[in-house]
CHARMM internal coordinates of N, CA and C (Angstrom, degrees):
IC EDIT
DIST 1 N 1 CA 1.4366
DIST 1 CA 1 C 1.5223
ANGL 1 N 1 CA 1 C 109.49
DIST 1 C 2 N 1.2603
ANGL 1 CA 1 C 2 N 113.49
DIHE 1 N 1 CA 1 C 2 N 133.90
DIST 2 N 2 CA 1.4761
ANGL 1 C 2 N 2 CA 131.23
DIHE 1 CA 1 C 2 N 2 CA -165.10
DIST 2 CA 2 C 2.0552
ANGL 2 N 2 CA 2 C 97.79
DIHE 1 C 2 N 2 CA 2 C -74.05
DIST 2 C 3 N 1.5124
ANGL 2 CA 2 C 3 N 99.85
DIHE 2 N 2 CA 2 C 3 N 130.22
DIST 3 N 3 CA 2.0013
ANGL 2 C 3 N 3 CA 80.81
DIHE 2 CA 2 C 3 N 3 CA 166.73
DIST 3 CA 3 C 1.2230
ANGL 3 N 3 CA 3 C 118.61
DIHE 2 C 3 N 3 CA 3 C -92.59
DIST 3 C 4 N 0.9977
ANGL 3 CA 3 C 4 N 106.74
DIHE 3 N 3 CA 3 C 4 N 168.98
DIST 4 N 4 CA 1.5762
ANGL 3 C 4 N 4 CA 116.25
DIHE 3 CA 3 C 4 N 4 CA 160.11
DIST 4 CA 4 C 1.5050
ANGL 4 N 4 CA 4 C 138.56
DIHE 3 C 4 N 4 CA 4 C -11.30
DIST 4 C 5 N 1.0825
ANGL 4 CA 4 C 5 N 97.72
DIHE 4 N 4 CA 4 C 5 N -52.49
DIST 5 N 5 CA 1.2291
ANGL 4 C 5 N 5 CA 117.01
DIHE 4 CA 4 C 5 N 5 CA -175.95
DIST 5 CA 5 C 1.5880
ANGL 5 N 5 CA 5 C 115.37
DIHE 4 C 5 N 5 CA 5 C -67.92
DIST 5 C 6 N 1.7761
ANGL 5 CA 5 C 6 N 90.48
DIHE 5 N 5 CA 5 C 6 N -40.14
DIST 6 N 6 CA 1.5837
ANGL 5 C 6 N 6 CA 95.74
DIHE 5 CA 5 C 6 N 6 CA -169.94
DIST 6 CA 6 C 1.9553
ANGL 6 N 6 CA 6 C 110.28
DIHE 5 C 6 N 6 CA 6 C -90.49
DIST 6 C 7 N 1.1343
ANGL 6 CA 6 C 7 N 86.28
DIHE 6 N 6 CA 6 C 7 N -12.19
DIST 7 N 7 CA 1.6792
ANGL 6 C 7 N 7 CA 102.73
DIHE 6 CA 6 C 7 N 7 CA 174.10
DIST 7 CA 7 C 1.1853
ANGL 7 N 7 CA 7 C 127.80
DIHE 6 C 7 N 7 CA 7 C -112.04
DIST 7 C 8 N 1.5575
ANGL 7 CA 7 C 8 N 135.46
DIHE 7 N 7 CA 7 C 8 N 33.00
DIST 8 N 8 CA 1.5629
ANGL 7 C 8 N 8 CA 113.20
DIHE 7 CA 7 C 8 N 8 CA -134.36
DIST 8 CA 8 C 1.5337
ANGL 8 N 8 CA 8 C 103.78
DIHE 7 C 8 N 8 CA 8 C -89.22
DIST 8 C 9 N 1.5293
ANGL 8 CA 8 C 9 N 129.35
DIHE 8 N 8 CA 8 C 9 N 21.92
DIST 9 N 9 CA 0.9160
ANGL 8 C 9 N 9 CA 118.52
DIHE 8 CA 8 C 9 N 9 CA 148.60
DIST 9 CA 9 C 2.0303
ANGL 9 N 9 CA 9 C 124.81
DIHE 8 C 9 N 9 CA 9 C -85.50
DIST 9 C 10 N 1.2707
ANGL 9 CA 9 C 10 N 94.42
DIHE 9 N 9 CA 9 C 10 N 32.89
DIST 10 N 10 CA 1.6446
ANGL 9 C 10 N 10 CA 107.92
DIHE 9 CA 9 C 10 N 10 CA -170.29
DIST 10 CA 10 C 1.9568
ANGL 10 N 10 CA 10 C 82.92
DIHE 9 C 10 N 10 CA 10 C -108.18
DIST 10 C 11 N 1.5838
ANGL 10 CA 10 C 11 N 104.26
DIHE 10 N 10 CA 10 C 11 N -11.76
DIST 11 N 11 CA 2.2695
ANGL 10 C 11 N 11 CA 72.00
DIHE 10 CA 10 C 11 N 11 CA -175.72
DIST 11 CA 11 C 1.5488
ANGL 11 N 11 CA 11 C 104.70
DIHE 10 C 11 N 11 CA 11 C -91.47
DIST 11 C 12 N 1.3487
ANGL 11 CA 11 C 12 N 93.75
DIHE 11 N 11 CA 11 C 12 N -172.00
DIST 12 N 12 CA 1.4795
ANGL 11 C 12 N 12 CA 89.18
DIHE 11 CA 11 C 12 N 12 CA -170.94
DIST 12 CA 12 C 1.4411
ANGL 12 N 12 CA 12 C 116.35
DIHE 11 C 12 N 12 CA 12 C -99.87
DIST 12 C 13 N 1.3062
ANGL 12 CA 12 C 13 N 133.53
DIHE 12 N 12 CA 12 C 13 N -1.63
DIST 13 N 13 CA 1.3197
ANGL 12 C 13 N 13 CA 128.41
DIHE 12 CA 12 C 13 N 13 CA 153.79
DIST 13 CA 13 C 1.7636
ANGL 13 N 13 CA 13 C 117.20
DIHE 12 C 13 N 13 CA 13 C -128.57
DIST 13 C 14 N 1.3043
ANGL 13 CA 13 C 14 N 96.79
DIHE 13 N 13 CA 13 C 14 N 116.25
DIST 14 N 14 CA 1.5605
ANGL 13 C 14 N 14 CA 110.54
DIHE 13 CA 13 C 14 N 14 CA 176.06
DIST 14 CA 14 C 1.6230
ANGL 14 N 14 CA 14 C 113.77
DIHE 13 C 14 N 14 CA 14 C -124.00
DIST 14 C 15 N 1.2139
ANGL 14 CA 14 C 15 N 106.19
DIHE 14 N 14 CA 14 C 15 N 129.40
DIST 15 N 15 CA 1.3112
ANGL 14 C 15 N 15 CA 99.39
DIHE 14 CA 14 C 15 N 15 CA 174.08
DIST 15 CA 15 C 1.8009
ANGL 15 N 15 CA 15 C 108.28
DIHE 14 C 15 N 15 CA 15 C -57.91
DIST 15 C 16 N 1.7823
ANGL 15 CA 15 C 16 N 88.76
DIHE 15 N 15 CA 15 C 16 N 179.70
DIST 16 N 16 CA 1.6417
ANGL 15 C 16 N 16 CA 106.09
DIHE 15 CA 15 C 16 N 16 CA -170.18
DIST 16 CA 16 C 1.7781
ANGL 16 N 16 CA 16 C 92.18
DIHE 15 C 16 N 16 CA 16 C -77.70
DIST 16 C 17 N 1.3297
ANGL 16 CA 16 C 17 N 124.99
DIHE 16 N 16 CA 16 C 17 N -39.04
DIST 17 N 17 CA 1.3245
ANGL 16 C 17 N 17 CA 122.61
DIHE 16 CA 16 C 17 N 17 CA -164.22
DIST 17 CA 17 C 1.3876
ANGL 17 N 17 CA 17 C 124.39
DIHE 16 C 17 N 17 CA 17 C -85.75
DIST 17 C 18 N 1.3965
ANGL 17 CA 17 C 18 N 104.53
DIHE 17 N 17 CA 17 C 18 N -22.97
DIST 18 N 18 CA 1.6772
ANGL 17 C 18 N 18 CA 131.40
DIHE 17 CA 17 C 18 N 18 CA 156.36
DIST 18 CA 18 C 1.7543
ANGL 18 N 18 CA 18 C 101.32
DIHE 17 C 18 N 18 CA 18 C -50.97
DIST 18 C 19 N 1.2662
ANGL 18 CA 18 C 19 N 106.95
DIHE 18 N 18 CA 18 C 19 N -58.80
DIST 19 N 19 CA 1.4574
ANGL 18 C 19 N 19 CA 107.59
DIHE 18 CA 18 C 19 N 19 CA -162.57
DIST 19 CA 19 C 1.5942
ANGL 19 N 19 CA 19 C 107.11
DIHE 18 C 19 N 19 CA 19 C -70.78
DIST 19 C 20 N 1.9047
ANGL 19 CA 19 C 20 N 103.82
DIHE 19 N 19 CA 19 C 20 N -39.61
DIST 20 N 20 CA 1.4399
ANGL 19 C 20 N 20 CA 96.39
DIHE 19 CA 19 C 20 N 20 CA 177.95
DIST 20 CA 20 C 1.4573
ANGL 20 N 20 CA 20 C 132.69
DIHE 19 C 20 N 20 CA 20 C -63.12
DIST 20 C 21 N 1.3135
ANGL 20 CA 20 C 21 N 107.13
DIHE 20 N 20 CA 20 C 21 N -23.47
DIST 21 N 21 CA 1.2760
ANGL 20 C 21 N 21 CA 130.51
DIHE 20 CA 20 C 21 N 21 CA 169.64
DIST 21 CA 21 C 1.5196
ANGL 21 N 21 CA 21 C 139.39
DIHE 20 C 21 N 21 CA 21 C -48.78
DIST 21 C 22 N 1.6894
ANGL 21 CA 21 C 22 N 94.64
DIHE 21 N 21 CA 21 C 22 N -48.20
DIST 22 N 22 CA 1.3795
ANGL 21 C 22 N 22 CA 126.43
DIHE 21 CA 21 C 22 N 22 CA 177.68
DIST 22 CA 22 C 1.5255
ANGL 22 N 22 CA 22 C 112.36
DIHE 21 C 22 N 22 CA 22 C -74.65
DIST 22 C 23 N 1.6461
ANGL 22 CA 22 C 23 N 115.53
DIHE 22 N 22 CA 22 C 23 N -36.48
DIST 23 N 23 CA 1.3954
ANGL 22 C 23 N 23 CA 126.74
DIHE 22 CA 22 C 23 N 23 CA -153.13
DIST 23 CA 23 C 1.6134
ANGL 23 N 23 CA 23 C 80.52
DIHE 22 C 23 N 23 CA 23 C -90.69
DIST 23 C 24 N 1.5412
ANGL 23 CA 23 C 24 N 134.86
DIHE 23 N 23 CA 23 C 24 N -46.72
DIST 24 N 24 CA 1.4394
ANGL 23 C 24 N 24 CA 156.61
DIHE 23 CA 23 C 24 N 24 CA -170.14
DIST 24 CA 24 C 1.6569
ANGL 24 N 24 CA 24 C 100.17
DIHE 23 C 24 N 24 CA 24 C -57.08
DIST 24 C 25 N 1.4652
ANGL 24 CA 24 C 25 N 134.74
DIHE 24 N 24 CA 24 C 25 N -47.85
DIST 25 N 25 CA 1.1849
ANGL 24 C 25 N 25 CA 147.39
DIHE 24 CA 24 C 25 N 25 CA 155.62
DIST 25 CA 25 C 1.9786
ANGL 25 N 25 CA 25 C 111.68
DIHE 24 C 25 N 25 CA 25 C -51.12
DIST 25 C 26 N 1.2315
ANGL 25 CA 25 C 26 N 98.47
DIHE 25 N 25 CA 25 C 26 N -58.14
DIST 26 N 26 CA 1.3370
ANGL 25 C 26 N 26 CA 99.34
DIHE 25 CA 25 C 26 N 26 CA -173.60
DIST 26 CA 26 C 1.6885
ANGL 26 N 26 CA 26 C 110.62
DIHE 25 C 26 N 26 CA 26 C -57.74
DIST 26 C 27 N 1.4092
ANGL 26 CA 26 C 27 N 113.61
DIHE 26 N 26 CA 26 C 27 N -29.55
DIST 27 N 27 CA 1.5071
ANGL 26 C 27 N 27 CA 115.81
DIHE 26 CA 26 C 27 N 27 CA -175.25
DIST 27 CA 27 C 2.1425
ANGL 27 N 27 CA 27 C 99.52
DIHE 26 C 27 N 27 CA 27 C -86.45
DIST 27 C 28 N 0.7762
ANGL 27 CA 27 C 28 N 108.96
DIHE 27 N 27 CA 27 C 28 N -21.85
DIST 28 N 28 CA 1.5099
ANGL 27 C 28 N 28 CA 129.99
DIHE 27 CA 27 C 28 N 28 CA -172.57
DIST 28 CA 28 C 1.6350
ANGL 28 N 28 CA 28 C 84.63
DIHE 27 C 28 N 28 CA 28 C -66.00
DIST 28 C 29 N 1.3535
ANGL 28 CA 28 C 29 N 141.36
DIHE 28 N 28 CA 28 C 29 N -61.36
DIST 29 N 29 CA 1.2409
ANGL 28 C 29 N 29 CA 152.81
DIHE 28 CA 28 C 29 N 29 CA -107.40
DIST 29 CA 29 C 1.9015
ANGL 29 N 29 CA 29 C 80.02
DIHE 28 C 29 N 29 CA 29 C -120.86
DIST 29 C 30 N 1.0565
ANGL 29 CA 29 C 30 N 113.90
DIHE 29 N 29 CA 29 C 30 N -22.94
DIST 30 N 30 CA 1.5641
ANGL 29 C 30 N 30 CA 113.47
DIHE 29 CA 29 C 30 N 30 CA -167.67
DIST 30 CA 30 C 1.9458
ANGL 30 N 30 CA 30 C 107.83
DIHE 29 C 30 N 30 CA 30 C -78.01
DIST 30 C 31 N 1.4838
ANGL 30 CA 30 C 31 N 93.88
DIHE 30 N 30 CA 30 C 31 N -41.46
DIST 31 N 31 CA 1.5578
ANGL 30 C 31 N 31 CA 104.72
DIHE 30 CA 30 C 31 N 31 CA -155.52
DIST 31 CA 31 C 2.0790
ANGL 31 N 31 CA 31 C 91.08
DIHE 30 C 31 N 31 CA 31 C -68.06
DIST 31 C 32 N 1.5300
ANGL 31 CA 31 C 32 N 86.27
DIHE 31 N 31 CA 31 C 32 N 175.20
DIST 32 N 32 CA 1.4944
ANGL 31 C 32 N 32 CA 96.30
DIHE 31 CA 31 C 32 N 32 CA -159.86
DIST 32 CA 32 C 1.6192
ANGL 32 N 32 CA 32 C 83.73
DIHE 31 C 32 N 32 CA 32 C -121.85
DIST 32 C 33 N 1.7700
ANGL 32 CA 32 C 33 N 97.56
DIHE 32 N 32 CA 32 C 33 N 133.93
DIST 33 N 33 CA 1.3070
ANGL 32 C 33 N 33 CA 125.49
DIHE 32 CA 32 C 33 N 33 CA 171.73
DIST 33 CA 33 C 1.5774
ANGL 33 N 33 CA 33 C 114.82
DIHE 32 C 33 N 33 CA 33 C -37.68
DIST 33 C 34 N 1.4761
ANGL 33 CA 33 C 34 N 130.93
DIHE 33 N 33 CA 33 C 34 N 140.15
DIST 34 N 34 CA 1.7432
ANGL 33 C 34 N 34 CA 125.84
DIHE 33 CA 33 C 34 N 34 CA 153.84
DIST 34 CA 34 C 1.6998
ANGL 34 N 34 CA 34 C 115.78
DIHE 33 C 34 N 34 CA 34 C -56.09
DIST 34 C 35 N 1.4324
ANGL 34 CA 34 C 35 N 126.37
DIHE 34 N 34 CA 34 C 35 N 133.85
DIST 35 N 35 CA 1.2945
ANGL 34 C 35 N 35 CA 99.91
DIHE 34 CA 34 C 35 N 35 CA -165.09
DIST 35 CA 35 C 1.8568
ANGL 35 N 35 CA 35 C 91.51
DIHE 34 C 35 N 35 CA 35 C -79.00
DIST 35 C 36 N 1.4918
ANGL 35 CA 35 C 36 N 112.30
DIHE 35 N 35 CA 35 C 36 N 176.78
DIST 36 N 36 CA 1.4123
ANGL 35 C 36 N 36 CA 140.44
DIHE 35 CA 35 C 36 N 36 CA 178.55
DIST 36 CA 36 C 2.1448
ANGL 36 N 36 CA 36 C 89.17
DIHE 35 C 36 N 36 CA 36 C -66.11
DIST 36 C 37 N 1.0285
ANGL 36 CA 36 C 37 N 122.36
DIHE 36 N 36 CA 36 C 37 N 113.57
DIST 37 N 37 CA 1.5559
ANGL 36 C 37 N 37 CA 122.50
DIHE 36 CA 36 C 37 N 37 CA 172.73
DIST 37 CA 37 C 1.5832
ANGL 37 N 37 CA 37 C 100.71
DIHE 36 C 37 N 37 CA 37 C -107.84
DIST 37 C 38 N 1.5231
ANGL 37 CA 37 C 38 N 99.29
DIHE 37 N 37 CA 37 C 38 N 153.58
DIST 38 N 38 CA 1.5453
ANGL 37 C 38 N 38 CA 105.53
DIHE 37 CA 37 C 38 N 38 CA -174.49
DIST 38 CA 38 C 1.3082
ANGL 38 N 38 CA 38 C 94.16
DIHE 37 C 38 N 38 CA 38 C -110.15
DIST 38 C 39 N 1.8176
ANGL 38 CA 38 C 39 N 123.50
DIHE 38 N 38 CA 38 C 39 N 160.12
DIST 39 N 39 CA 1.2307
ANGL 38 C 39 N 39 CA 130.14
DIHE 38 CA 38 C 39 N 39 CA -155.59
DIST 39 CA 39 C 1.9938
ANGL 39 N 39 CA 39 C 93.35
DIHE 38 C 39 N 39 CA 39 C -58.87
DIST 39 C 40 N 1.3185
ANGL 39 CA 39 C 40 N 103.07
DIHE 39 N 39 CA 39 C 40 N -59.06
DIST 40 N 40 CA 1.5310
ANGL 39 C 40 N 40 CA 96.58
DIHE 39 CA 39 C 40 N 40 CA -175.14
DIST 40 CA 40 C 1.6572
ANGL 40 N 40 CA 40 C 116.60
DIHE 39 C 40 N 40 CA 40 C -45.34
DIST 40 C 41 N 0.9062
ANGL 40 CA 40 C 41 N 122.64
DIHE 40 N 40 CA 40 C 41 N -63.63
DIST 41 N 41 CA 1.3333
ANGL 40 C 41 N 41 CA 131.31
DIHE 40 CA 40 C 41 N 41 CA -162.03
DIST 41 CA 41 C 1.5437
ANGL 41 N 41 CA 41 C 102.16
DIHE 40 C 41 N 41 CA 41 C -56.12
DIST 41 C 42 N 1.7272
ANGL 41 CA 41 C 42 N 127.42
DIHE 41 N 41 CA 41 C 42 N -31.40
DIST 42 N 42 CA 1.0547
ANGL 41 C 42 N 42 CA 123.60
DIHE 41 CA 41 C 42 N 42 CA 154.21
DIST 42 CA 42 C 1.4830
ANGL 42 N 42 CA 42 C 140.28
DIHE 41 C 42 N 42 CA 42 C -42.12
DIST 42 C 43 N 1.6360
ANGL 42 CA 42 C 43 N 87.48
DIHE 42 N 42 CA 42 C 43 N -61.55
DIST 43 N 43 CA 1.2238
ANGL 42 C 43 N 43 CA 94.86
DIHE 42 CA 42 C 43 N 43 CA 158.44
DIST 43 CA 43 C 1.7774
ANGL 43 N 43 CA 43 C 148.17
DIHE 42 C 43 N 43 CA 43 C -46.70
DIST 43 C 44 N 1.4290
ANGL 43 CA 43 C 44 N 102.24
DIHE 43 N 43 CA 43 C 44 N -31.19
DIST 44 N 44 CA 1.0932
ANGL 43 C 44 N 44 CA 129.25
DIHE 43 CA 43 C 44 N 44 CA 170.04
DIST 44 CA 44 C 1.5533
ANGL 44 N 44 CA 44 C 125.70
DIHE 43 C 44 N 44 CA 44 C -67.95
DIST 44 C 45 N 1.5798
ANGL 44 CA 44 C 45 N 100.36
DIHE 44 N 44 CA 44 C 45 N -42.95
DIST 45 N 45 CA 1.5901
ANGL 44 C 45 N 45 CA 107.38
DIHE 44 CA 44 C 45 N 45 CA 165.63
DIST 45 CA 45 C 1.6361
ANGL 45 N 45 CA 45 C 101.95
DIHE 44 C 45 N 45 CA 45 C -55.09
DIST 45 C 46 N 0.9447
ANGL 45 CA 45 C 46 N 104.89
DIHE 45 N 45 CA 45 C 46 N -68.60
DIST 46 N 46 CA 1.8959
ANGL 45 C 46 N 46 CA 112.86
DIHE 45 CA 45 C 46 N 46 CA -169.09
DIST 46 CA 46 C 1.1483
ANGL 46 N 46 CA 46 C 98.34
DIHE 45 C 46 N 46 CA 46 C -57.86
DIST 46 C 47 N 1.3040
ANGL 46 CA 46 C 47 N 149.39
DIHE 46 N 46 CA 46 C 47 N -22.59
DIST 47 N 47 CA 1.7608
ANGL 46 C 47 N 47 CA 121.49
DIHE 46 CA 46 C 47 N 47 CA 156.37
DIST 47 CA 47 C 1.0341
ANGL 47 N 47 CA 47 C 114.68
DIHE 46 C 47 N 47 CA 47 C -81.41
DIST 47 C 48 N 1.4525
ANGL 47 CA 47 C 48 N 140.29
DIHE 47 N 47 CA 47 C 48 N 7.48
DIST 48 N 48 CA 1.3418
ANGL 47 C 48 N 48 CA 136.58
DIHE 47 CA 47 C 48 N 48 CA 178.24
DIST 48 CA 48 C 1.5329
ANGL 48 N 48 CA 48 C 85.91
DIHE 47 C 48 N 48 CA 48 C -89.37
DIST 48 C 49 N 1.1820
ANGL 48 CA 48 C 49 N 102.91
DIHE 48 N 48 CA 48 C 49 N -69.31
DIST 49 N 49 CA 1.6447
ANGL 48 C 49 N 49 CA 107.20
DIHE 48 CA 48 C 49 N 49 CA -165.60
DIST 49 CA 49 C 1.3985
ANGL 49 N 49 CA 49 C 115.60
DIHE 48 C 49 N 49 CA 49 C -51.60
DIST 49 C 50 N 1.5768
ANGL 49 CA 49 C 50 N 123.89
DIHE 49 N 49 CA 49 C 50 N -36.01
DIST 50 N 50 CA 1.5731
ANGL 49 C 50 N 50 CA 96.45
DIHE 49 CA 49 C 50 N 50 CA 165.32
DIST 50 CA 50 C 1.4068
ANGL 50 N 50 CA 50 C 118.17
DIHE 49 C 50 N 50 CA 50 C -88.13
DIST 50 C 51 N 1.3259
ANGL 50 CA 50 C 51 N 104.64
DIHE 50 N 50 CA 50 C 51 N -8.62
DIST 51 N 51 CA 1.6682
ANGL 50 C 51 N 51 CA 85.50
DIHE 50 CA 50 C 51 N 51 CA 167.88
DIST 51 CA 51 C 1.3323
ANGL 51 N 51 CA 51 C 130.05
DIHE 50 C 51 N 51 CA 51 C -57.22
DIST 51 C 52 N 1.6945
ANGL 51 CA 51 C 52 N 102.23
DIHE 51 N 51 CA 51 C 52 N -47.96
DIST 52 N 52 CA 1.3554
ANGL 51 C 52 N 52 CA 113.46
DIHE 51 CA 51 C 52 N 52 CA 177.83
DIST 52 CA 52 C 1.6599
ANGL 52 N 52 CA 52 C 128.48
DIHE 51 C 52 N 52 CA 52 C -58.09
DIST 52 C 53 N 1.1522
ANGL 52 CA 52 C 53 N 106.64
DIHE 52 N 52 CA 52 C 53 N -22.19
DIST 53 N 53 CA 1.3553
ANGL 52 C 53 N 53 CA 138.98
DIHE 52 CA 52 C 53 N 53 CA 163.92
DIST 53 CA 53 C 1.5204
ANGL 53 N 53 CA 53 C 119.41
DIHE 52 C 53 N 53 CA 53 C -68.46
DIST 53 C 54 N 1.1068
ANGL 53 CA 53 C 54 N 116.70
DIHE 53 N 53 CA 53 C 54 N -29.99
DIST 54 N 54 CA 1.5894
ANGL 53 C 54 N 54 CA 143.90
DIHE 53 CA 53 C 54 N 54 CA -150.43
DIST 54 CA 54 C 1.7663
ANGL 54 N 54 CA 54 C 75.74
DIHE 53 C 54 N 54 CA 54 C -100.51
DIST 54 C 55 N 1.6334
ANGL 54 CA 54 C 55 N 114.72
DIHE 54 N 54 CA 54 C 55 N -97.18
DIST 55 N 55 CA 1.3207
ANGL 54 C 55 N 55 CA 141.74
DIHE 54 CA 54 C 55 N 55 CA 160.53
DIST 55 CA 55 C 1.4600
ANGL 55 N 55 CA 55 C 121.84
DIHE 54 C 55 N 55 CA 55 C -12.69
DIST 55 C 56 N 1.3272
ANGL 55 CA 55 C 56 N 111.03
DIHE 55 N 55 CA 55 C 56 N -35.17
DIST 56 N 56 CA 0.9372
ANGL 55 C 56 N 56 CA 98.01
DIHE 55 CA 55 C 56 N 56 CA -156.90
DIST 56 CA 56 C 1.9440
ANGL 56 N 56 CA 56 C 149.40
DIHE 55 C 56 N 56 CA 56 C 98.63
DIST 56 C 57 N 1.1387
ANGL 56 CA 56 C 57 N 93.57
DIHE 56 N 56 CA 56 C 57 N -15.23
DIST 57 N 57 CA 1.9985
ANGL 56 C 57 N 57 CA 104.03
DIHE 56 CA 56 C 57 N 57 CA -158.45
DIST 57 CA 57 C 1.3901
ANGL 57 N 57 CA 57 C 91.90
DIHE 56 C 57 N 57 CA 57 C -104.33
DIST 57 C 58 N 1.2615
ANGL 57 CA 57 C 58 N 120.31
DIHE 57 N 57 CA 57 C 58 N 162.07
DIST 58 N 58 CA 1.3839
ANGL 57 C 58 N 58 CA 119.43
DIHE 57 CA 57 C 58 N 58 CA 168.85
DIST 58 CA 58 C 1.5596
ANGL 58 N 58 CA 58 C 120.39
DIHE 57 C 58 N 58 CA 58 C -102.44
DIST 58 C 59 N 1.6850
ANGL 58 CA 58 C 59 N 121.33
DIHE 58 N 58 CA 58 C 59 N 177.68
DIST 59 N 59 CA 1.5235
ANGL 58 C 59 N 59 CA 90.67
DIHE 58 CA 58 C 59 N 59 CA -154.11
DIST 59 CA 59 C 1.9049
ANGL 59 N 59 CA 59 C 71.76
DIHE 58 C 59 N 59 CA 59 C -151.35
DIST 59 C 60 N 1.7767
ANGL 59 CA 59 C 60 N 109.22
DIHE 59 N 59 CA 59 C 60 N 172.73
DIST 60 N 60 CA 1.3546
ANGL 59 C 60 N 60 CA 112.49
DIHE 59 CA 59 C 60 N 60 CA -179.81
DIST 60 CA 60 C 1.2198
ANGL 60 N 60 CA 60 C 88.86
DIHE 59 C 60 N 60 CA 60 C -130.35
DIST 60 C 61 N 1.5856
ANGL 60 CA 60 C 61 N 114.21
DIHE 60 N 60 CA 60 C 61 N 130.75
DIST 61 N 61 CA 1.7016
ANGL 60 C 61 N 61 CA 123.98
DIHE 60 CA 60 C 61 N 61 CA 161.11
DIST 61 CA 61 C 1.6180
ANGL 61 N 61 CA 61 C 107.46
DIHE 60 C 61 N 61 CA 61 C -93.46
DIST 61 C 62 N 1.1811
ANGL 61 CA 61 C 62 N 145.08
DIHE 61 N 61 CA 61 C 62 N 148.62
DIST 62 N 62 CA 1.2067
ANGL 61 C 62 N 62 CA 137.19
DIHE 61 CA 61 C 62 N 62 CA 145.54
DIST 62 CA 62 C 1.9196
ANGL 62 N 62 CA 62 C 103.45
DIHE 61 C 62 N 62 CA 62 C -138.06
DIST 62 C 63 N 1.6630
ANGL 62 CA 62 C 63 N 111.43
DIHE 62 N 62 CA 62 C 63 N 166.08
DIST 63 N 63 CA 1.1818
ANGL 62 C 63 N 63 CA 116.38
DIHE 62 CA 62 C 63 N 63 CA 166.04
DIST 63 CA 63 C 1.5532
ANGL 63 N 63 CA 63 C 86.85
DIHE 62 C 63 N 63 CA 63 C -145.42
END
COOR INIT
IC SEED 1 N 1 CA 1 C
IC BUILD
């Protein structure tokens, strides 16, 4: 059995803002980091992007 501490939506009175908070952290805890970019590779995004912008065409970023 999980304690308190590590569950504290397991006690029996929590406020509404306690809970929103916790559940608000827990989704916080989900999202995925920006990676670390090096000056070039920065740079490189931002001439794609105004080119494409510039150009016209559309373009796919992913990390």
């Amino acid at each position: 059995m999980a304690s308190k501490i590590e569950n504290p939506l397991s006690m029996r009175f929590v406020f509404q803002e306690q809970r929103a908070l916790y559940l608000q952290t827990k989704e916080d805890d989900k999202l995925v980091t920006m990676p670390k970019l090096e000056q070039g590779e920065l740079e490189t995004f931002h001439y794609l992007i105004r080119d494409s912008a510039r150009e016209d065409y559309a373009i796919t970023m992913c990390w």
